[in-house]
C-alpha positions as CSV (number, residue, x, y, z in Angstrom):
1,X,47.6,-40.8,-1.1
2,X,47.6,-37.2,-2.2
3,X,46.1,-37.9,-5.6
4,X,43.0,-39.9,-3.7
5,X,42.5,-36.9,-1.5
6,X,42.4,-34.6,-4.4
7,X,40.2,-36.8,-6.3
8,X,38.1,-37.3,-3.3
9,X,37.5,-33.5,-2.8
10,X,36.5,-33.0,-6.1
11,X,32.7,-33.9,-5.4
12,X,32.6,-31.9,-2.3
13,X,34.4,-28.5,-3.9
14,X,31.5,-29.1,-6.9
15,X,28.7,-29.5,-4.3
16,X,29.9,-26.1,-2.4
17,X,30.1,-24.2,-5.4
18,X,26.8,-25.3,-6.6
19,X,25.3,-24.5,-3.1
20,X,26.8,-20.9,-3.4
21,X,25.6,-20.8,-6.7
22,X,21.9,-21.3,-5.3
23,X,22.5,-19.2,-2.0
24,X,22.9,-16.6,-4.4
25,X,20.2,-17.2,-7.1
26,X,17.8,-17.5,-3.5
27,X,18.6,-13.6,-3.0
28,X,17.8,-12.4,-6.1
29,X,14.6,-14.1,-5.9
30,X,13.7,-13.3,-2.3
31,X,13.9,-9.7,-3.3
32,X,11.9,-10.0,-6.1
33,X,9.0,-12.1,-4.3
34,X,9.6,-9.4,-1.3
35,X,8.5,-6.9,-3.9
36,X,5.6,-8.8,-5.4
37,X,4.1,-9.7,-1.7
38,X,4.0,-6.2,-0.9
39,X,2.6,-4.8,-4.3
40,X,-0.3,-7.5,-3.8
41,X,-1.1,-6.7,-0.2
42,X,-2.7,-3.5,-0.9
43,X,-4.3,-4.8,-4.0
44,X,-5.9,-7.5,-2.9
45,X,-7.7,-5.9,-0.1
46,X,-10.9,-4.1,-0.9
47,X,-10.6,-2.0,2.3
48,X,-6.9,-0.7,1.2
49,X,-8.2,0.0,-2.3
50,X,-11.2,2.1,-2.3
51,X,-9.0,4.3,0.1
52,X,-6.1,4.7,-2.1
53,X,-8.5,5.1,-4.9
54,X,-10.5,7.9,-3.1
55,X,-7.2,9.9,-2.3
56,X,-6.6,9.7,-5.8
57,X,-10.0,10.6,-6.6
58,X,-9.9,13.7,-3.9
59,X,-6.9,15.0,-4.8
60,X,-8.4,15.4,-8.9
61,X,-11.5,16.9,-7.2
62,X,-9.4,19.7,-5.3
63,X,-7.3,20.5,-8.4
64,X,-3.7,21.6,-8.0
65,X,-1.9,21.2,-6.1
66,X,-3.9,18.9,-4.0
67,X,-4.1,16.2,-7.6
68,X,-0.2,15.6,-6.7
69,X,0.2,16.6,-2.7
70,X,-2.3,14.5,-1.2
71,X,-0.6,11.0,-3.2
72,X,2.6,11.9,-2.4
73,X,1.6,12.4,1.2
74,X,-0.6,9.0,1.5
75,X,2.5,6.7,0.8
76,X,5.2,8.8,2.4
77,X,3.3,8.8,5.6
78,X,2.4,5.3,5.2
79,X,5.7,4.4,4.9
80,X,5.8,5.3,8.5
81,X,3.3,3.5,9.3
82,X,4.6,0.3,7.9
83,X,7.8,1.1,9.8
84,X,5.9,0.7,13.2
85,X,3.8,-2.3,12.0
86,X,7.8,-3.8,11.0
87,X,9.2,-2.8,14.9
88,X,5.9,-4.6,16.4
89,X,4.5,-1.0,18.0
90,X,1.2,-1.4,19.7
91,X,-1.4,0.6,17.8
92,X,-5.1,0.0,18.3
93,X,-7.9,0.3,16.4
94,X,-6.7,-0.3,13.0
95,X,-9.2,-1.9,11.3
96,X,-11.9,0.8,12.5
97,X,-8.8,3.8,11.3
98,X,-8.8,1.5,7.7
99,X,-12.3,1.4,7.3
100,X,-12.8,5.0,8.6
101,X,-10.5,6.3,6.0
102,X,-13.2,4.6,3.6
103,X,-15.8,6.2,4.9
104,X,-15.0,9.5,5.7
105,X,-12.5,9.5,2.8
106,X,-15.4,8.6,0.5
107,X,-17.9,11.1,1.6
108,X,-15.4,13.8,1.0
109,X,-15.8,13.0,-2.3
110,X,-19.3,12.8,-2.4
111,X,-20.1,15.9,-1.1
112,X,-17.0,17.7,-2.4
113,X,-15.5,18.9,0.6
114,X,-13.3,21.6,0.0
115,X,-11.2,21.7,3.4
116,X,-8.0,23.8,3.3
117,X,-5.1,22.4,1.6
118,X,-3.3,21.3,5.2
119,X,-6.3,20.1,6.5
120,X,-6.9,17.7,3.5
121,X,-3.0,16.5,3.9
122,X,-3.4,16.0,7.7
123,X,-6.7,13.7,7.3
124,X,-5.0,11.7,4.4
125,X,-1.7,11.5,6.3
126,X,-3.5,10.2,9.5
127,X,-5.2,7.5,7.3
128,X,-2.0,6.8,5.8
129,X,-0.5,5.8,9.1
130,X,-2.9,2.9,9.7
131,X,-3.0,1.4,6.3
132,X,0.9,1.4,6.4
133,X,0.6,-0.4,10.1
134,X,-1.5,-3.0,8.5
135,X,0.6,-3.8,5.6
136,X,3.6,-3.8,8.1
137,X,2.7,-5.7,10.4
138,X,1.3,-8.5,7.9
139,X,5.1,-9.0,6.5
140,X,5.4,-12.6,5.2
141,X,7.6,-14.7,7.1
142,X,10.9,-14.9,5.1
143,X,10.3,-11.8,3.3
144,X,12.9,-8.9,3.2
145,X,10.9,-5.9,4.7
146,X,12.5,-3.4,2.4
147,X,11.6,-4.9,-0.5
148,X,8.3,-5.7,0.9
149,X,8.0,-1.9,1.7
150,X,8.9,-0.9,-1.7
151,X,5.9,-3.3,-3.3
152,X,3.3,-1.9,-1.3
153,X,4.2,1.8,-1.8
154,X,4.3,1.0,-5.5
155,X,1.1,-0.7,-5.2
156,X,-0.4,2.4,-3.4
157,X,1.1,4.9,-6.1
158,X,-0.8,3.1,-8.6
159,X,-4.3,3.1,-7.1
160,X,-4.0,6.8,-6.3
161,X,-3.0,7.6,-10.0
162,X,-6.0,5.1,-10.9
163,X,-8.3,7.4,-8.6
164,X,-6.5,10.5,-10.3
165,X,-7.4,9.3,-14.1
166,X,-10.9,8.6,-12.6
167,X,-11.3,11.7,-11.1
168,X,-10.1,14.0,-14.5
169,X,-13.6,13.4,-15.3
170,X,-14.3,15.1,-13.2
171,X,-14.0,18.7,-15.0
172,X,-17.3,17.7,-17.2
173,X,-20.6,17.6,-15.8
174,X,-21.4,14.0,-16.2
175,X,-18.3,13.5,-15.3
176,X,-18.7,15.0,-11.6
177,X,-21.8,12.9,-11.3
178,X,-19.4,10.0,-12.2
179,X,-16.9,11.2,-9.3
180,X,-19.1,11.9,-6.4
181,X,-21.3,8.2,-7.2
182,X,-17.6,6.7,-6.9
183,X,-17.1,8.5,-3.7
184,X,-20.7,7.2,-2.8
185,X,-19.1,4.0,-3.3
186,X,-16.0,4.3,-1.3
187,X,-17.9,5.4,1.8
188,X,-20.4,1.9,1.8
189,X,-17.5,-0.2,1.3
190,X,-16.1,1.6,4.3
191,X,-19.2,1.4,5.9
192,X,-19.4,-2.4,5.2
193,X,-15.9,-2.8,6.9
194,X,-16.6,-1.0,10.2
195,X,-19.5,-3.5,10.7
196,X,-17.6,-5.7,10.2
197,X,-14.8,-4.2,12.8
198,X,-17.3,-3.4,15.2
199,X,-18.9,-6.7,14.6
């Protein structure tokens, strides 16, 4: 009678342990799609990427130390933002903030601006804080926000060192011409989306 029950179990022990065995392979892979949602959310919206691109873009315009201050304040801000997008905060006006950031972000570039250093951080920072909202608040059902965080901030690094390399041109003169028509750029795009927001 013993010997049945054992013989019995054995299916059921083999089905729990292969269960566990996929509970566990389902973690691994949740984090890793957590980080690949978040590293395509910025990526694949044309609104998030001419921003990140112009703060990269700005910063190489400004020279030291604004090349590596404003990028490391953009996602460190945005973080925050994400944060409140994550706990459901009411914050209005997003899209117009996101396509703002475009604009104003862009003609900054264009013209070359040359604001004080804080000035330039505070403006980034404040664009930051909307961009972050939006990814946050678009977390994929299922998804493991940290991770999610972590893809979109390593998303946003990239673009900014993409605006960076762009902007090193920046030092010759065709190169400055090549800058400011990118900044030209950024602002119409931005322009295109607050149409569409106000639309």
């Amino acid at each position: 009678m013993r010997g049945g029950s054992i013989r019995n179990a054995g299916p059921a022990v083999t089905a729990l342990l292969l269960s566990a065995g996929v509970a566990e392979a389902h973690i691994g892979t949740g984090g890793a799609s957590g980080v690949a949602a978040g590293f395509l959310h910025p990526i694949t919206g044309l609104d998030h990427v001419v921003a990140m691109i112009a703060v990269g873009l700005w910063g190489a315009q400004l020279g030291k130390p604004a090349i590596w201050l404003l990028p490391i304040t953009f996602p460190l801000v945005m973080a925050f933002g994400g944060f409140l997008g994550l706990l459901g905060v009411s914050l209005s006006g997003v899209e117009i903030g996101i396509a703002l950031s475009g604009i104003l972000l862009g003609a900054a570039v264009l013209t070359e601006i040359r604001p004080p250093l804080v000035a330039a951080a505070i403006l980034v920072g404040v664009f930051a804080i909307f961009h972050g909202y939006a990814h946050g608040g678009e977390l994929p059902p299922g998804e493991n926000a940290l991770f999610f965080s972590l893809g979109f901030v390593i998303a946003t690094g990239l673009l900014h060192a993409t605006g960076i390399l762009i902007g090193l041109f920046y030092q010759w003169p065709w190169g400055k011409i090549t800058v400011r028509a990118a900044g030209g750029a950024v602002g119409a795009i931005g322009a295109l989306f607050l149409w569409n927001a106000l639309a």
